[in-house]
C-alpha positions, 0 to 999 in steps of 0.5 A: 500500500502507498504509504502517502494516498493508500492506494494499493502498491507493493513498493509502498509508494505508487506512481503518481506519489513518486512523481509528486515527489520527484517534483518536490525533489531538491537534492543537495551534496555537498562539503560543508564549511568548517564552522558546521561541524565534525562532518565531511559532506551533506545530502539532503533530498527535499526542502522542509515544506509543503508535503514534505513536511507534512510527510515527515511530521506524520512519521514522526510524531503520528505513529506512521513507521511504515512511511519509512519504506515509502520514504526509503524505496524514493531514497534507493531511486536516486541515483546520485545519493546511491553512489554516495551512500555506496562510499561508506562503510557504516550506516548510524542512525541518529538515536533517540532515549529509551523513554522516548522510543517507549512512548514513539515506539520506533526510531525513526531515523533507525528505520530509515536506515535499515530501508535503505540497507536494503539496497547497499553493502553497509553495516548498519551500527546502531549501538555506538552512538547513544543517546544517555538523556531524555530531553524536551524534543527539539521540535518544540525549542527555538534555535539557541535553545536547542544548541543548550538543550542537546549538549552532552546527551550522546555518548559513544561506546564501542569506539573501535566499531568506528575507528578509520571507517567511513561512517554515514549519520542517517537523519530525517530532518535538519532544522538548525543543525544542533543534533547532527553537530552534536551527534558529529562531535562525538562520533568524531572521538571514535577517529572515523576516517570521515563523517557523512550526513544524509537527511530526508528534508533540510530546513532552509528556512529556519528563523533565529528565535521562533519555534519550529514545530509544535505537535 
């Protein structure tokens, strides 16, 4: 079943909603600037709007997992996201608190990578990288408190899992960019020889002191 109208589909996503989605596509690559982070390169799918957004918010907070694999099947399609996520060596998901995959049931970022393992040679490792506080959900902060509000909550384990690998954070959305930097920074203590970062949607429009989403 199309995970966006319902109609019935065995990729979870048919045609007519792959060319709504084809048509809201922005890809992104690119090597950041120093002052962003820890990481190496950036990819990015769609811009943080519109139907997208309201994709992703469904996913993430409305108890929908099954839009991972119609969002996974768009992801295995383009071509030139393939080949870079074909350079590294580890997939790792942007993980969330015990209390709140409780209450979410799922990682959402988790199975984003696993769908898109299915069509690659990586490893998926999701036990180096954790998250070791429950904090307020980002979503609901402004942009300076978030940078407060995701210091020191991930911890790394297993250091040498990650030591000169090419190593590819898997993320749903970049708004301000505090918990990728933050997720960075400390898997840049394991010594990977490079950090990649692939989010569905960035938010290109994100404002000093508003708040982002509140769901």
């Amino acid at each position: 079943m199309c995970g966006i109208c319902g109609k019935l589909d065995t990729n979870s996503l048919c045609g007519k909603c792959r060319i709504q989605l084809e048509e809201h596509k922005q890809i992104q690559t690119n090597q950041p600037k120093e002052s962003e982070g820890e990481f190496q390169e950036f990819m990015s799918l769609f811009s943080y709007e519109g139907i997208i957004r309201d994709l992703l918010i469904d996913y993430k907070f409305k108890e929908k997992p099954y839009l991972a694999r119609t969002i996974g099947n768009f992801i295995i399609d383009q071509k030139t996201i393939q080949e870079k996520i074909q350079t590294y060596d580890l997939l790792i998901p942007v993980p969330i608190s015990k209390k709140r995959k409780k209450e979410r049931g799922y990682n959402q970022s988790l199975l984003l990578a696993k769908e898109i393992k299915t069509n690659s040679k990586q490893q998926i490792n999701n036990q180096c990288l954790v998250k070791v506080q429950n904090i307020i959900e980002q979503s609901k902060l402004t942009k300076e408190e978030r940078k407060l509000n995701i210091q020191g909550v991930y911890r790394l384990k297993n250091e040498q899992t990650i030591e000169n690998k090419k190593v590819l954070l898997i993320d749903d959305i970049y708004t301000t960019g505090s918990t990728i930097k933050e997720c960075c920074q400390t898997l840049a203590k394991g010594k990977p020889s490079k950090i990649g970062v692939l989010v569905v949607a960035k938010d290109e429009l994100t404002r000093g002191n508003e708040r982002m989403i509140e769901v």
